[in-house]
Each structure stands twice: as structure tokens, then as C-alpha cells.
C-alpha positions in Angstrom: -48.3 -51.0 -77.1 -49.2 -51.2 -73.6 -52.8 -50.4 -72.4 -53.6 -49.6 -69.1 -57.2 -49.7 -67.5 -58.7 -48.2 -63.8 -61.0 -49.7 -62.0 -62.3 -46.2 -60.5 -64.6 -47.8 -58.0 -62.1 -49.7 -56.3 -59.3 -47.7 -57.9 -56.8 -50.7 -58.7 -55.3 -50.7 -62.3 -53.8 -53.3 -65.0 -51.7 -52.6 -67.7 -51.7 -55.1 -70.2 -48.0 -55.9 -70.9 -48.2 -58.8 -73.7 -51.8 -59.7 -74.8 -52.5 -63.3 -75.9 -53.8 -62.2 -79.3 -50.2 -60.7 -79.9 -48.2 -63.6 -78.5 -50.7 -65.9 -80.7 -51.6 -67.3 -77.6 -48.3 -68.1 -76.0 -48.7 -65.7 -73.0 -50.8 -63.1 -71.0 -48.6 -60.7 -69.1 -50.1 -58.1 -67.0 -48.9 -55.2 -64.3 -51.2 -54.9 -61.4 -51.7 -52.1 -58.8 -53.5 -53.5 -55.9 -54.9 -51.4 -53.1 -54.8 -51.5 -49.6 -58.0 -54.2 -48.7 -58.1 -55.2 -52.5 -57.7 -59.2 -54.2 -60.0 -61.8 -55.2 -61.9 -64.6 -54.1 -60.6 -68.0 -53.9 -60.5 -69.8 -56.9 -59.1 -72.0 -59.4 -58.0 -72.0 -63.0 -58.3 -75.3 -65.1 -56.2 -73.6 -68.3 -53.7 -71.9 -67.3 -50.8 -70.9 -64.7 -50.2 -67.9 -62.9 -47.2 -66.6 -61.7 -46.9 -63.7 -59.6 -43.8 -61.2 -59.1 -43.9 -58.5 -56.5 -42.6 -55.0 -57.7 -43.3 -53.2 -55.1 -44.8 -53.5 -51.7 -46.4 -57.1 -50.5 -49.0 -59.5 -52.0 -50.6 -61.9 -49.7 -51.4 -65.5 -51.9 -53.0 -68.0 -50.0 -52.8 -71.3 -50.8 -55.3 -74.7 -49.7 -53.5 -75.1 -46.3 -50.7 -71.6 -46.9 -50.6 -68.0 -46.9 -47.6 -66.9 -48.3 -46.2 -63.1 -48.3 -44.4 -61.9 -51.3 -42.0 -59.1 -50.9 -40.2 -57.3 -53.8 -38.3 -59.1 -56.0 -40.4 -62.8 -54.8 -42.3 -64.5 -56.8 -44.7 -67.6 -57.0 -46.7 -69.7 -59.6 -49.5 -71.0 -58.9 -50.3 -74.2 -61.0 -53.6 -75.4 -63.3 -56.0 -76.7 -60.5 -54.3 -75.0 -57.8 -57.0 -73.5 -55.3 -55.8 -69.8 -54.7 -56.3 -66.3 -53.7 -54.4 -63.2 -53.5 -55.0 -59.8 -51.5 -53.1 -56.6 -50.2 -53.4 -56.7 -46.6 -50.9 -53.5 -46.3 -51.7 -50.0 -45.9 -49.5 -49.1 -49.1 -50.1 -50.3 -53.0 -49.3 -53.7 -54.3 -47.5 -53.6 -57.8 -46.8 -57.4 -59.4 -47.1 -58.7 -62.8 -48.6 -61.5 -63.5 -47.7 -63.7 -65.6 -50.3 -66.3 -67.8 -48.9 -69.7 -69.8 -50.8 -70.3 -71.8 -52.5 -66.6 -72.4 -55.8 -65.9 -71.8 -57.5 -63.5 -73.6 -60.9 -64.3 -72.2 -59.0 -63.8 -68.6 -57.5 -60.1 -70.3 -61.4 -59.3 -71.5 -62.8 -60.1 -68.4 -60.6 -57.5 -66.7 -61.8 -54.8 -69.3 -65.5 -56.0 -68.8 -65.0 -55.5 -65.2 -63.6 -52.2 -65.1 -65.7 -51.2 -67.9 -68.6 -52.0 -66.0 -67.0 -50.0 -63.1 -66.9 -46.9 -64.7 -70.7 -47.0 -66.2 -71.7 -47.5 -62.3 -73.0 -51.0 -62.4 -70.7 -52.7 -59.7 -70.6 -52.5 -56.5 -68.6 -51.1 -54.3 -66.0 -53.9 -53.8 -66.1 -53.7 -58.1 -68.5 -56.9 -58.2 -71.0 -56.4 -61.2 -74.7 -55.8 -60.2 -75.8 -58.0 -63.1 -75.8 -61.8 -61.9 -75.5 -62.4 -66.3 -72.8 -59.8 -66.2 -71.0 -61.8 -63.3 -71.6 -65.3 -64.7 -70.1 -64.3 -68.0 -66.9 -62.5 -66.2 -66.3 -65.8 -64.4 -66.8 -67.8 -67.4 -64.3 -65.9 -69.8 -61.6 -65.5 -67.6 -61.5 -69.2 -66.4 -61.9 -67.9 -62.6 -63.5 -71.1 -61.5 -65.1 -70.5 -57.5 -63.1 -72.5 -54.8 -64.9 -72.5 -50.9 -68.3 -71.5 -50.6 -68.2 -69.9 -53.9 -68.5 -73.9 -55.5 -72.3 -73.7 -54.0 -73.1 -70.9 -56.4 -71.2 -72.8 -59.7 -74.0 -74.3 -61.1 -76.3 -71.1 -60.8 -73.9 -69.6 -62.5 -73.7 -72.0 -65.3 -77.0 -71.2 -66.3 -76.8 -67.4 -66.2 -74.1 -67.5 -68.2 -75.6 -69.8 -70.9 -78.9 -67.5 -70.6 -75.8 -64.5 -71.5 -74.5 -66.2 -73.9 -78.2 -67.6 -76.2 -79.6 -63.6 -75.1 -76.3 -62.0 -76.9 -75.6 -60.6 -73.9 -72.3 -62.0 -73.4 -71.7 -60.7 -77.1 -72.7 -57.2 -76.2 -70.6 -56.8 -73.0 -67.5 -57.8 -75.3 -68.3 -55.4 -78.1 -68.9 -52.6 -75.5 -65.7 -53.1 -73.4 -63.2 -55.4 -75.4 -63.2 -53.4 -78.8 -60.3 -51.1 -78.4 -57.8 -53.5 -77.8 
């Protein structure tokens, strides 16, 4: 059964396509609409690989030294380690799947606790939580690990999410926005 979620702030949405708890852990597949102006930081991941197939429209990856454009029908993984970012730099929707190996179900939770916390208002308006504990646990689950000027804010970030985690916060962002899956 696939699930799909809207981040109605920034209006993007993921439909979850094979979840790691049903593939025991083999794989995370997901189906992203990206808008116009929308993608992430740069970052790493130190568990798992990403691989990245355009539907429709064009994604924008950039790389440590590359910035790659992905048409329809290209795609590109993106390695353990491997310092990354992607955006839509079109005026038209981005559609891709993504692809996980091993799957991540902290990285699929992380999306819900985003774009749960979207749609109770307490983001901004790029879709960023509000709540540093909020953000620190976010990063922590879905193995989003900061890359650039982001690294300066690692270990501050560390601590809020280890203040999340002894508060039961972390425990009550999951139960509010992870239990329907």
C-alpha cells in the first residue's frame, strides 16, 4: 500500500513506494515531487546510498567539485560518504524516485516528522522546524549528516538531540507523526 504525504508549506510530496519495515530492511523507495526552488542542504549519509531517477522534469545534484542535471529517464547514485545535494532549479515540478540500499526507516520517519510538523504550523517557510530539538532529532533519524558550513553546527546539534531523546521528546514526535504507517 502506498502512502503519500504533503508538505503544504512548501507543497512538495513523497509517496512512500517500499518501506524498510516491509522489505525487512532491504530497501527504502520513495516518489518525490519537488518544486520549483525546492531541495536540501548539502549533506552526507554514513548508512546508506541513494540513487536518484528522474520521472519527469530536471533535478539538479551537486556533487564536492559537480553539478550534474538529470533529465527524464537519467539517473545517479550517490555513494555512503558522498557529500551531496539536490534542488529544482526549473520553473516546472521535479518527479524522481529515490531509491535507499539499505532502507532507512528513520530517513522515511523523518520525512513524516517533517511534513507533520508542516501542517501543525511549526516550520518555517522553507519547511525547516522552529524547534532546534525538533531539527536535531530530524537530522539524527534520517542519517542527513551536515556537509559545508552546516558541519559548524554538528556538535550543537548532538546535544539537542540527546536532550530530545533523555526529555522523550524524540519519542513523542514519532508517536505523533510515524504511527499510521
Amino acid at each position: 500500500m502506498n502512502k503519500t504525504i504533503i508538505n503544504p508549506i512548501i507543497k512538495d510530496q513523497v509517496t512512500f513506494m517500499q518501506t524498510a519495515v516491509v522489505t525487512n530492511g532491504r530497501i527504502t523507495t520513495l516518489q518525490v515531487t519537488l518544486m520549483p526552488g525546492g531541495g536540501t542542504p548539502l549533506h552526507y549519509h554514513r548508512n546508506f546510498s541513494e540513487t536518484f531517477v528522474v520521472v519527469e522534469g530536471t533535478l539538479t545534484i551537486t556533487l564536492k567539485h559537480k553539478t550534474i542535471s538529470l533529465a527524464a529517464g537519467q539517473k545517479l547514485t550517490v555513494e555512503k560518504g558522498q557529500v551531496h545535494c539536490f534542488s529544482n532549479e526549473s520553473v516546472a515540478p521535479v518527479v524522481f524516485t529515490t531509491v535507499i540500499l539499505p532502507g532507512s526507516e528513520g530517513f522515511e520517519n523523518a520525512l513524516r516528522i517533517l511534513y507533520g510538523l508542516a501542517g501543525d504550523n511549526k516550520t518555517d517557510d522553507k519547511g525547516m522546524p522552529k524547534s532546534l530539538l525538533a531539527l536535531a532529532v530530524v537530522s539524527a533519524i534520517s542519517d542527513m549528516r551536515p556537509a559545508g558550513a552546516g558541519v559548524l553546527l554538528a556538535p550543537l546539534m548532538g546535544v539537542f538531540n540527546y536532550i530530545a531523546k533523555i526529555s522523550g521528546f524524540r519519542k513523542k514526535l514519532e508517536a505523533q507523526y510515524c504511527k499510521d504507517h
